[in-house]
GULUMGU-280852 format. One line per 10 residues: number of its first residue (from 1); their letters; for each residue x, y, z of C-alpha. Coordinates in Angstrom, 2 decimals. Layout:
N
NUM) a) X Y Z ~ ...
END
This chain:
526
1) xxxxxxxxxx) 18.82 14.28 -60.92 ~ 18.79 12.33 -57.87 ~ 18.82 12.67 -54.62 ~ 22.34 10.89 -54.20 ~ 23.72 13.07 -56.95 ~ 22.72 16.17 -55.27 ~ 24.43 15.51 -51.74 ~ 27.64 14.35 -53.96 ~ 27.55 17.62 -55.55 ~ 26.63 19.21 -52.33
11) xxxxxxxxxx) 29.73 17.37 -51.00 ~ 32.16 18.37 -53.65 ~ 31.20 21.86 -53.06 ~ 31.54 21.62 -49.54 ~ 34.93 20.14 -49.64 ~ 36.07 23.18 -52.09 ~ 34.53 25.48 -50.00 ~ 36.46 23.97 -46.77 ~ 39.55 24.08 -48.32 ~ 38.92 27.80 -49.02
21) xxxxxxxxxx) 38.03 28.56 -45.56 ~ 40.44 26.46 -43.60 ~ 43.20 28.62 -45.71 ~ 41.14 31.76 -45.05 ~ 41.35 30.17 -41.13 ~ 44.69 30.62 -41.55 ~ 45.22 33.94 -43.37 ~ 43.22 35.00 -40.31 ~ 45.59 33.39 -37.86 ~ 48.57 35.24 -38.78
31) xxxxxxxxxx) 46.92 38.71 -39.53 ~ 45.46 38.63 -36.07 ~ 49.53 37.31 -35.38 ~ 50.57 40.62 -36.29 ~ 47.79 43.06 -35.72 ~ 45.75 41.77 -33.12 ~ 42.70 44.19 -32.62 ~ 44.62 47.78 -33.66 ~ 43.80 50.59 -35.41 ~ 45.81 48.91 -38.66
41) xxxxxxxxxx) 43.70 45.86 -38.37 ~ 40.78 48.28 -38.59 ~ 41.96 49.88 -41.60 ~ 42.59 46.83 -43.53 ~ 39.04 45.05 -41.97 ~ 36.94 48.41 -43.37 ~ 39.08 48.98 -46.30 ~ 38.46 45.24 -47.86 ~ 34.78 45.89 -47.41 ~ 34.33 48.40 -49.68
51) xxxxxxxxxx) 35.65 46.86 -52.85 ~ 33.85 43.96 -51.86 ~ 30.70 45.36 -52.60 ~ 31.39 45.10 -56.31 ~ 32.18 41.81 -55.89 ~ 29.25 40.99 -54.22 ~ 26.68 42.89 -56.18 ~ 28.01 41.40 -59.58 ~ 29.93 38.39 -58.18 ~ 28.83 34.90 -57.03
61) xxxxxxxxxx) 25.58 35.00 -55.77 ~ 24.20 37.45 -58.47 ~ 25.87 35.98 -61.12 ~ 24.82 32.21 -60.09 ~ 21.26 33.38 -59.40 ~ 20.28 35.01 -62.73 ~ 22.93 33.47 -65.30 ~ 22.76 29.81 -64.24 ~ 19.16 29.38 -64.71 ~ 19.38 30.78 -68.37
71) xxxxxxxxxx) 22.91 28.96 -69.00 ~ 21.90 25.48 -67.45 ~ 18.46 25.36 -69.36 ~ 20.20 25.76 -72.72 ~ 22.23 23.01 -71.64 ~ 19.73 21.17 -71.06 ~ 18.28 21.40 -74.19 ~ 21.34 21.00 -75.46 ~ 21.94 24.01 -77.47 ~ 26.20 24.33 -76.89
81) xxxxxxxxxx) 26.13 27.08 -79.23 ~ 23.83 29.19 -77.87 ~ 25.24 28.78 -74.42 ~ 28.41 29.68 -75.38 ~ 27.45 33.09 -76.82 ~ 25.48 33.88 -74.22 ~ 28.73 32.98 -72.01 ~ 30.58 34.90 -73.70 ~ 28.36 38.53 -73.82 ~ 27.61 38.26 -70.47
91) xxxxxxxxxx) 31.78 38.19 -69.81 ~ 32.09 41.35 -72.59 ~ 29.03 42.92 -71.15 ~ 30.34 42.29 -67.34 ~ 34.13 43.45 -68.56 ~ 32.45 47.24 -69.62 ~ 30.57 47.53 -66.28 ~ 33.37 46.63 -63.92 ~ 36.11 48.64 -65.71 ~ 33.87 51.82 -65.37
101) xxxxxxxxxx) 32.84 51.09 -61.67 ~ 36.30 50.00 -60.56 ~ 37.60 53.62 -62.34 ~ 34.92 55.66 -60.40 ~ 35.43 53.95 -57.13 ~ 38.89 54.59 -57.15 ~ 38.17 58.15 -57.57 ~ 34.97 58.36 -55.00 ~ 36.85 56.25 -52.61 ~ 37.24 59.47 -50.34
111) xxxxxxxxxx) 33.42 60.06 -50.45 ~ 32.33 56.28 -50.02 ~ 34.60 56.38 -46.49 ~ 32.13 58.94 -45.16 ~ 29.36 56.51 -45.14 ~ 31.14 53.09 -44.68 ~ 33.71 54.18 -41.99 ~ 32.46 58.12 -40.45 ~ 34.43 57.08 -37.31 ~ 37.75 57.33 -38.99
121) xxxxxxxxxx) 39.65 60.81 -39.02 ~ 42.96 61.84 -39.42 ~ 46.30 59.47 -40.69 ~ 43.64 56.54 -40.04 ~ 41.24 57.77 -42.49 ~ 43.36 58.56 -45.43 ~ 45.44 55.29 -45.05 ~ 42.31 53.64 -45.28 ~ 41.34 55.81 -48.27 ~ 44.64 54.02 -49.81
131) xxxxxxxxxx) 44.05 50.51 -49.42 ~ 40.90 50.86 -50.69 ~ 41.74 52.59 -53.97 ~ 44.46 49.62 -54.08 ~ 42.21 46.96 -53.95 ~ 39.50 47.98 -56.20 ~ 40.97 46.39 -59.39 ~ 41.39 43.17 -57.41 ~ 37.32 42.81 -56.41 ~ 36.62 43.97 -60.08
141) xxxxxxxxxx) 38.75 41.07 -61.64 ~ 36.86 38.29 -58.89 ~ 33.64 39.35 -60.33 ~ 35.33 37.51 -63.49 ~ 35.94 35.07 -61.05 ~ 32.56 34.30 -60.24 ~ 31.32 34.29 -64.07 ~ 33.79 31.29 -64.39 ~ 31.85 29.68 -61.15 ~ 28.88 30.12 -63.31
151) xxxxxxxxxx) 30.14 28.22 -66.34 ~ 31.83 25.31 -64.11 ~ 28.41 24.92 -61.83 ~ 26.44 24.34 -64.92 ~ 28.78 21.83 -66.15 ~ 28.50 20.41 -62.69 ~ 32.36 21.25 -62.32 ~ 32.07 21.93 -58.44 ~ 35.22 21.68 -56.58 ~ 37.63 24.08 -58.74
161) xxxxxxxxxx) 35.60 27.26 -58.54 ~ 34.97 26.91 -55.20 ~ 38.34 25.73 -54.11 ~ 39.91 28.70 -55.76 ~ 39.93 31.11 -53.42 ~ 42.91 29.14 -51.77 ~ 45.21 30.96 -54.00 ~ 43.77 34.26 -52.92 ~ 44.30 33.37 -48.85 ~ 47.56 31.75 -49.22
171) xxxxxxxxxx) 48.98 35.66 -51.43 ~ 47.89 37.64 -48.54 ~ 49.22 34.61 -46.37 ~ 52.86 35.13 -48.20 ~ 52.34 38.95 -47.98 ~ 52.20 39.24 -44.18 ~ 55.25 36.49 -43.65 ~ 57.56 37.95 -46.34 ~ 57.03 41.41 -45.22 ~ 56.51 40.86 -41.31
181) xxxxxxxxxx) 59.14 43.08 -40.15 ~ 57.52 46.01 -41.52 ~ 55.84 48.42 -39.20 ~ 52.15 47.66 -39.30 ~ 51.08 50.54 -40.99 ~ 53.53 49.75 -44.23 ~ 52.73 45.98 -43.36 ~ 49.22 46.59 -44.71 ~ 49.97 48.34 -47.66 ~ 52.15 45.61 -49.24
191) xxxxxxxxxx) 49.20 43.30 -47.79 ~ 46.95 45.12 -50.03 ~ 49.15 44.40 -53.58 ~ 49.10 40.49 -52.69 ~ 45.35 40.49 -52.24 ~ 45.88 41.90 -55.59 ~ 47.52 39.16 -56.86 ~ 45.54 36.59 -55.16 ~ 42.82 38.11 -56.76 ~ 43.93 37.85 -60.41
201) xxxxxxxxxx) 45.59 34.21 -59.78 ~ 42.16 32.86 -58.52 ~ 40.64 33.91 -62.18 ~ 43.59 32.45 -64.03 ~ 43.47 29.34 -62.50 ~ 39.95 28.80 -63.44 ~ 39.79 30.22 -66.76 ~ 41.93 27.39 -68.43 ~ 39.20 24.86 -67.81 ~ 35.94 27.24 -68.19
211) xxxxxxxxxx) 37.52 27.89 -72.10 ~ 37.53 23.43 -72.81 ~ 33.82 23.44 -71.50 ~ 32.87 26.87 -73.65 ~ 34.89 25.52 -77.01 ~ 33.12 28.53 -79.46 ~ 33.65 31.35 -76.86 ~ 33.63 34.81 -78.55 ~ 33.04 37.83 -76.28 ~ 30.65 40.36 -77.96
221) xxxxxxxxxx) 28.28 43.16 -76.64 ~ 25.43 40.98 -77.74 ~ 22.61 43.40 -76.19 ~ 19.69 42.39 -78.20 ~ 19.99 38.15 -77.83 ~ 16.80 36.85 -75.66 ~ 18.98 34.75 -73.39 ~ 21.07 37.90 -72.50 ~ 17.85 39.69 -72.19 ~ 16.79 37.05 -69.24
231) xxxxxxxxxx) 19.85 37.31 -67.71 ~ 20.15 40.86 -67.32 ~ 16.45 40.89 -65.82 ~ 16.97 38.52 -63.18 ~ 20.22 40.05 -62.43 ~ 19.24 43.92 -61.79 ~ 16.39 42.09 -59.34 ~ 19.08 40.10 -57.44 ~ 21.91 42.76 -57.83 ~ 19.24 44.93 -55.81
241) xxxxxxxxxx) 18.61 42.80 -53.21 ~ 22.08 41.59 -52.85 ~ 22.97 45.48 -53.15 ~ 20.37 45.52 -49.98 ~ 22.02 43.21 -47.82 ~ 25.30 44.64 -48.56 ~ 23.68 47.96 -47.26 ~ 22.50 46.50 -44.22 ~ 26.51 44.89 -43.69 ~ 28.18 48.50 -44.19
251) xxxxxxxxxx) 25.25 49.83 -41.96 ~ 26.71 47.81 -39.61 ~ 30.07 48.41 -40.53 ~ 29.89 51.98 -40.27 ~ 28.06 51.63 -36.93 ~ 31.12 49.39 -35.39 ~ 33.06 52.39 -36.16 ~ 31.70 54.63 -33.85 ~ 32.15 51.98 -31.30 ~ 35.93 52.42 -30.72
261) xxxxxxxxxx) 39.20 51.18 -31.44 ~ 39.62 46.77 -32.47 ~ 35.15 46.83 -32.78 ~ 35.50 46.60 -36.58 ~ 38.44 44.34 -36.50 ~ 36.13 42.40 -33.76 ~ 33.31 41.83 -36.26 ~ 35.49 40.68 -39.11 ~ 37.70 38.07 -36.53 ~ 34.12 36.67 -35.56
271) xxxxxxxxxx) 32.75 37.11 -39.11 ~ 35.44 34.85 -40.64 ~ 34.18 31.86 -37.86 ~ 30.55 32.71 -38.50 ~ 31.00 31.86 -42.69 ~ 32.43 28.64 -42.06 ~ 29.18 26.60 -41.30 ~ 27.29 29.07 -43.61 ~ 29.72 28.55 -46.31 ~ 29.97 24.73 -45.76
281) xxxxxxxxxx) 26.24 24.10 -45.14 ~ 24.37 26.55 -46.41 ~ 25.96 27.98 -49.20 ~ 26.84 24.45 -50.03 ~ 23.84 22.84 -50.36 ~ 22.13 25.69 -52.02 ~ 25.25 26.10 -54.39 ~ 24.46 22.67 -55.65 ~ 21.08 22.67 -55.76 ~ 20.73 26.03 -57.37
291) xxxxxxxxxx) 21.07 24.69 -61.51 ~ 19.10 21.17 -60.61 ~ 16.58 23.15 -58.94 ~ 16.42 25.33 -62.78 ~ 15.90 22.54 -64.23 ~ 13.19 20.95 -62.65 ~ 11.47 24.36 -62.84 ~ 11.21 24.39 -66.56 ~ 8.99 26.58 -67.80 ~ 5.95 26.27 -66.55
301) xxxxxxxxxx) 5.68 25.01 -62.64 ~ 2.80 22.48 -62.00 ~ 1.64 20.42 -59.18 ~ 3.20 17.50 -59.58 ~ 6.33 19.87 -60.42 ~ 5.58 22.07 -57.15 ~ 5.78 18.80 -54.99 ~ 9.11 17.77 -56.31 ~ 10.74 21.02 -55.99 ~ 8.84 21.32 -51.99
311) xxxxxxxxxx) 10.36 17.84 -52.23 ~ 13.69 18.97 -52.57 ~ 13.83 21.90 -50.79 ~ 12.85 19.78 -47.80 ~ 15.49 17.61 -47.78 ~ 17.83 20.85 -48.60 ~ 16.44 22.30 -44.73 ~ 17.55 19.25 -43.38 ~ 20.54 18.75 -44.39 ~ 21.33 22.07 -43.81
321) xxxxxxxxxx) 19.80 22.36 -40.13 ~ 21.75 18.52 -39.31 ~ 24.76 20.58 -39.10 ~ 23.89 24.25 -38.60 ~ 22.22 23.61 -35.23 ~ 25.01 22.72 -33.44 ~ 27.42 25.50 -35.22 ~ 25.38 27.85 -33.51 ~ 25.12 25.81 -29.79 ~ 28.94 25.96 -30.45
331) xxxxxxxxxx) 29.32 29.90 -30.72 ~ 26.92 30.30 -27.57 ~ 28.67 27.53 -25.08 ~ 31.91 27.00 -26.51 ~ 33.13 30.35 -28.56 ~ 35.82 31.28 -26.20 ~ 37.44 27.92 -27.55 ~ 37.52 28.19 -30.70 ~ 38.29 31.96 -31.06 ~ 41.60 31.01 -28.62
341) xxxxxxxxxx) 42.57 28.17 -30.49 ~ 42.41 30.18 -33.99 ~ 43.62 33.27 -33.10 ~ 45.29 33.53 -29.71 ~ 48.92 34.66 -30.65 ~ 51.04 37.55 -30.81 ~ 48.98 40.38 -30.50 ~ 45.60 38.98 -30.20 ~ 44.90 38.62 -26.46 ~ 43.20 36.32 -23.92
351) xxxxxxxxxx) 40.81 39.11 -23.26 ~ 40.27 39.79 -27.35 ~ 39.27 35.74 -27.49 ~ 36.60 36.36 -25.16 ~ 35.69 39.99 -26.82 ~ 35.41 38.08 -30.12 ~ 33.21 35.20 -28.47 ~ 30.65 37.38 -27.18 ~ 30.49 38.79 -31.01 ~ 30.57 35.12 -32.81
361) xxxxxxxxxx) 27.34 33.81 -29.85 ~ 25.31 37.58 -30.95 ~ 25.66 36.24 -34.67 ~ 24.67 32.71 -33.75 ~ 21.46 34.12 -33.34 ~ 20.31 34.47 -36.56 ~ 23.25 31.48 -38.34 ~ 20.36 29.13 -38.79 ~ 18.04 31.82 -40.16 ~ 21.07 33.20 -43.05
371) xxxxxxxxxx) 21.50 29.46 -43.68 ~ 17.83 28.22 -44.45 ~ 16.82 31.82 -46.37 ~ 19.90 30.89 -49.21 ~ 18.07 28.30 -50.28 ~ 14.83 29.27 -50.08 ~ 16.27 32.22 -52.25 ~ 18.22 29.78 -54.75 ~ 14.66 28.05 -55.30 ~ 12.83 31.41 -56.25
381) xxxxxxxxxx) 15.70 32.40 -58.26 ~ 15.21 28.77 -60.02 ~ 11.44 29.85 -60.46 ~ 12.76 33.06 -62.23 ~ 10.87 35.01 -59.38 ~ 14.08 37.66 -58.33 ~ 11.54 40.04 -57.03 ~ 10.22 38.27 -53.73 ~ 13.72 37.71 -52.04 ~ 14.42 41.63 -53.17
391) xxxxxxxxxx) 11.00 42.61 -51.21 ~ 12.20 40.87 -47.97 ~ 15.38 41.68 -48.12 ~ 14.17 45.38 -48.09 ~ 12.33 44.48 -44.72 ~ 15.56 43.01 -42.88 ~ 17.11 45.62 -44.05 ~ 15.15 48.46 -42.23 ~ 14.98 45.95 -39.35 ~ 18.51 45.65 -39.33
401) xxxxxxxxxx) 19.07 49.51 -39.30 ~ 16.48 50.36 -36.42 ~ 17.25 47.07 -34.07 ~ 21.26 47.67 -34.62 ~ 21.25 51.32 -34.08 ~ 19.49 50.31 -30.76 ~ 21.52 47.89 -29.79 ~ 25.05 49.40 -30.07 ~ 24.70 52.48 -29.45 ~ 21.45 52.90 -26.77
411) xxxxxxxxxx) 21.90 49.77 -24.95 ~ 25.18 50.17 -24.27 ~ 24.87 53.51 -22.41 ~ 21.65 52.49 -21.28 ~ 23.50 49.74 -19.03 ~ 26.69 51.38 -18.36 ~ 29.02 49.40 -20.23 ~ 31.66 50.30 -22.74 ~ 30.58 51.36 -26.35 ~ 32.80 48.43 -27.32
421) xxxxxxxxxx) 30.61 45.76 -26.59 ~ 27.73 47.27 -28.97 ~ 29.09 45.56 -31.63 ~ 27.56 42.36 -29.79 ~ 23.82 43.97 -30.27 ~ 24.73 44.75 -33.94 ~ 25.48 41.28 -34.65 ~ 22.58 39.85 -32.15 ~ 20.61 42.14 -34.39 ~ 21.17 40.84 -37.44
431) xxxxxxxxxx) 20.50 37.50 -36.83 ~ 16.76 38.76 -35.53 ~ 16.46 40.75 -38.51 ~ 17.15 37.42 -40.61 ~ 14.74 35.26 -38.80 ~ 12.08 37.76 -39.54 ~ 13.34 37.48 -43.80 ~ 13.32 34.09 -43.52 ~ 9.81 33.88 -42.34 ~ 8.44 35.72 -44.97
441) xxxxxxxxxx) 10.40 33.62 -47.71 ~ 9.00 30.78 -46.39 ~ 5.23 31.66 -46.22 ~ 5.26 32.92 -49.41 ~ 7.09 29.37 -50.80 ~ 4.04 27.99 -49.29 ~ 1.95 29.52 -51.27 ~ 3.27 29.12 -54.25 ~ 4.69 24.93 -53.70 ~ 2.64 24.13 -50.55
451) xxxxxxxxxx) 4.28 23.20 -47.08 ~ 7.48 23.69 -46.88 ~ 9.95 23.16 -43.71 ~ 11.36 21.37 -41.30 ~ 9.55 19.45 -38.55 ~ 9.29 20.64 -35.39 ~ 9.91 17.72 -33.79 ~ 12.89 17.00 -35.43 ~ 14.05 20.33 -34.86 ~ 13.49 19.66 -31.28
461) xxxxxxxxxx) 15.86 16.74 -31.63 ~ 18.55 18.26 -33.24 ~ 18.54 21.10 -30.09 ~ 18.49 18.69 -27.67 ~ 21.37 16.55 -28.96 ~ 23.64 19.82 -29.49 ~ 22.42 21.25 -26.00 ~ 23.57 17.56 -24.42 ~ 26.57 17.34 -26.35 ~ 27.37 21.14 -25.01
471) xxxxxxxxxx) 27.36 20.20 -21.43 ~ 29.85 16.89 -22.29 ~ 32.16 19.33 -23.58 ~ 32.11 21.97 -21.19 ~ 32.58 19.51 -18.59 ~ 35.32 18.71 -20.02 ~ 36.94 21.72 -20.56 ~ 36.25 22.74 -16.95 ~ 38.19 19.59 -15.58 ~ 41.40 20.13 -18.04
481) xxxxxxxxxx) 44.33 21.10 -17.04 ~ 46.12 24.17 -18.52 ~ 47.41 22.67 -22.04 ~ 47.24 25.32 -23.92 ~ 43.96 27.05 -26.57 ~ 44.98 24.54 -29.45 ~ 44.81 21.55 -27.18 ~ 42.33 22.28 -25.24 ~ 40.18 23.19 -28.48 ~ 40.96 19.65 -29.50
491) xxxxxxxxxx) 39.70 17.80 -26.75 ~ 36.77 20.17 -25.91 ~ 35.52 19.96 -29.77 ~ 36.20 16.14 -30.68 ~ 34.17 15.45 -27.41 ~ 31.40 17.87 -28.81 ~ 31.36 16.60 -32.11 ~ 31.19 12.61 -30.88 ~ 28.29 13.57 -28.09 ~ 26.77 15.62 -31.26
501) xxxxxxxxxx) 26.67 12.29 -33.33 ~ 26.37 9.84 -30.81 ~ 23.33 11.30 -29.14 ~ 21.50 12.28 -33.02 ~ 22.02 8.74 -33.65 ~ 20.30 7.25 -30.90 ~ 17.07 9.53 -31.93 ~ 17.31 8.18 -35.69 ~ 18.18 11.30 -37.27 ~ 18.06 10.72 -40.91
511) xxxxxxxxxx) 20.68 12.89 -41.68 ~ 23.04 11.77 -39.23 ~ 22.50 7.63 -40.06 ~ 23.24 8.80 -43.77 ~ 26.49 10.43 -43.06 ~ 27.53 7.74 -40.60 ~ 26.75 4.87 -43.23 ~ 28.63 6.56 -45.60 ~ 31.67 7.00 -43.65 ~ 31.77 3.06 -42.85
521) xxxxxx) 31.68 2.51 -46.47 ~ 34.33 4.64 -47.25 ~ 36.55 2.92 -44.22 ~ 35.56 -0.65 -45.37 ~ 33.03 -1.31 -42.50 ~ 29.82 -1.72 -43.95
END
């Protein structure tokens, strides 16, 4: 696998994953329309992460983690048959775990809300206790979802599974407009039955094509099967840790709801910016290389193995740092932009945009960190090693719970301001808490493929073009006139983005004389 094919798979994943979150951009938009920061934008923000747990301990990353590896080897070896039974136990054998889950959430959900959400009492706890119980079954049927990202990943089948999710943001989309007159409390409930909906339409539409590329599909409890065996090893390791940093985002969560009313809804406005560049960049490019990576591992790693995986992984960073450097210049100098120009309407506020920037620069903090540990993780996951990213994730998340305690709720009182703005330590926090897992991913890599990284000097030059191309723009957004948060986000960005490129250009940045190349060729100018 080359190089070349790698970014082009990188690519297609990127583009499904941008038309995913420029929908999701959008879904955002008009619930922030209608519910600004309120208590009813806090039930429905707490309420969707709780079934989401499911979905993320047995969804995507688990499931690409520990059943790609297997999957894509026997494809490799080309061995259609076997792949396609152990395809379809791991569906049977996923079906009988989620059913029984999804049926004893629904009945815990009262008990879970006293550790995710201990702030909520009253009407605003038990309406929250419905929604949730509503959109169990949804989560459970995406964790289907993700075992048909499996199948189309292996088969190289990039865009569909990760363009999918469009479905899912434009039902909740259609929820909110057809049912907009409601009163917000009643608005939310109907909200909940098209997530619902989205949920089992963004499985359907995958299926179809997952069935053609798995022709002798039969689902059986195969327990005893070798393949299955592997699977289900790596996956209890990586459910874990995934199960860990799922921990450490409710022990956030269920800090941010001791912080007041709109903190929760605060996180998840600024959360839904924050997983754009991760999802385009870094979720991307590890995504993609995730089953090449498998199958360069083989079996047995050696050196001349160990230097082309370091090899790749290298090239990964840098592709990945190219554009998550100046995501995260962008949330410290120019947040208050792009929060107005997303969500500035109805009942979100002038003075929300700028509550919601200060959250989106505390999570910039740690954006390259998240972004270069997925795919160090993807490469130990193709080495079979699950156990490594488990230990670290274990220490960020006891650093997460002592540094975010600290910062929301001692800080805060310690300097005399408003509980509200804790939320900004918890997500400041975070992003410490990841550089210090991302440093120990790293130096153990080392060990095991020799150096692995990204330049300092180059890093160096990435910082330096985003910090110049950050004063161009807020020059220019100081001299504007008053032409409104869309416009203005227009102007302000495009003259970002061109400084960004222009300046990366002139310092030969690989990265950037690639992408530029390729965009001539595509217009017919080189």
């Amino acid at each position: 696998m080359t190089k070349n094919a790698g970014r082009g798979h990188a690519l297609l994943v990127g583009a499904g994953i941008l038309c995913s979150r420029l929908f999701g951009l959008v879904r955002q938009r008009v619930f922030s329309h209608y519910f600004g920061l309120s208590d009813a934008a806090d039930i429905f923000s707490a309420a969707l992460r709780v079934p989401n747990f499911l979905q993320n301990l047995f969804g995507e990353g688990v499931l690409s983690a520990s059943f790609i590896p297997v999957y894509a080897r026997l494809l490799a070896q080309h061995k259609q048959e076997e792949a396609d039974r152990l395809a379809g136990a791991i569906f049977a054998i996923l079906a009988l775990i989620i059913s029984l889950i999804v049926a004893l959430g629904i009945l815990a959900t009262p008990y879970l809300l006293w550790l995710i959400a201990p702030g909520y009492t009253g009407e605003k706890r038990e309406l929250t206790i419905l929604i949730v119980r509503i959109l169990f079954p949804g989560t459970g049927i995406l964790v289907w979802s993700a075992w048909c990202l499996g199948i189309l990943n292996s088969h190289h089948k990039f865009f569909l599974s990760y363009a999918a999710p469009v479905i899912w943001n434009l039902c909740m989309i259609l929820s909110m407009l057809i049912f907009r007159h409601l009163e917000a409390n009643r608005l939310i409930v109907y909200l909940a039955w098209g997530t619902v909906l989205g949920c089992l339409l963004q499985f359907l539409v995958q299926l179809g094509p997952v069935l053609k590329l798995v022709p002798t599909l039969r689902l059986r409890l195969d327990m005893q099967s070798l393949h299955v065996k592997q699977v289900g090893g790596s996956f209890l390791g990586v459910a874990i840790g995934r199960g860990v940093v799922q921990i450490s985002a409710f022990v956030d969560q269920a800090i941010s709801t001791l912080l007041g009313s709109g903190a929760v809804a605060g996180m998840t406005t600024a959360a839904s910016i924050n997983l754009l560049p991760v999802s385009l960049f870094g979720m991307a490019v590890s995504a993609s290389e995730l089953p090449t990576l498998s199958r360069m591992a083989g079996d047995h790693v050696d050196a001349e193995v160990a230097a082309k995986l370091s090899a790749r992984l290298n090239n990964g960073l840098e592709r990945i740092a190219f554009f998550i450097v100046p995501s995260a210049m962008a949330f410290f100098a120019l947040g208050n932009v792009i929060v107005a120009a997303l969500y500035q309407t109805g009942a979100f506020t002038t003075k929300d945009s700028y509550y919601v920037w200060a959250i989106l620069a505390g999570s910039g903090v740690g954006l390259l960190a998240s972004t270069f540990g997925r795919l160090y993780s993807s490469t130990y996951y193709a080495l079979r090693d699950t156990r490594t990213p488990l230990r670290f994730a274990m220490v960020r998340l006891a650093f997460t719970v002592v540094l975010g305690l600290a910062s929301a709720l001692l800080i805060p009182k310690a300097l005399g301001i408003p509980m509200q703005w804790g939320a900004v330590g918890l997500t400041a926090s975070a992003g410490v808490a990841g550089w210090i897992e991302f440093h120990l991913l790293r130096r153990k890599m080392n060990q095991n493929l020799g150096p692995t990284g990204i330049a300092l000097l180059l890093m160096a030059k990435l910082w330096i073009a985003a910090g110049v191309a950050a004063l161009a723009a807020c020059v220019v957004e100081h001299y504007m006139p008053a032409w409104g948060p869309i416009l203005t986000a227009t102007l302000v960005l495009s003259t970002y983005g061109i400084a960004y490129f222009a300046v990366t250009f002139q310092l030969h940045i690989p990265t950037c004389r690639e992408v530029v190349q390729k965009l001539m060729r595509r217009f017919g100018l080189g």
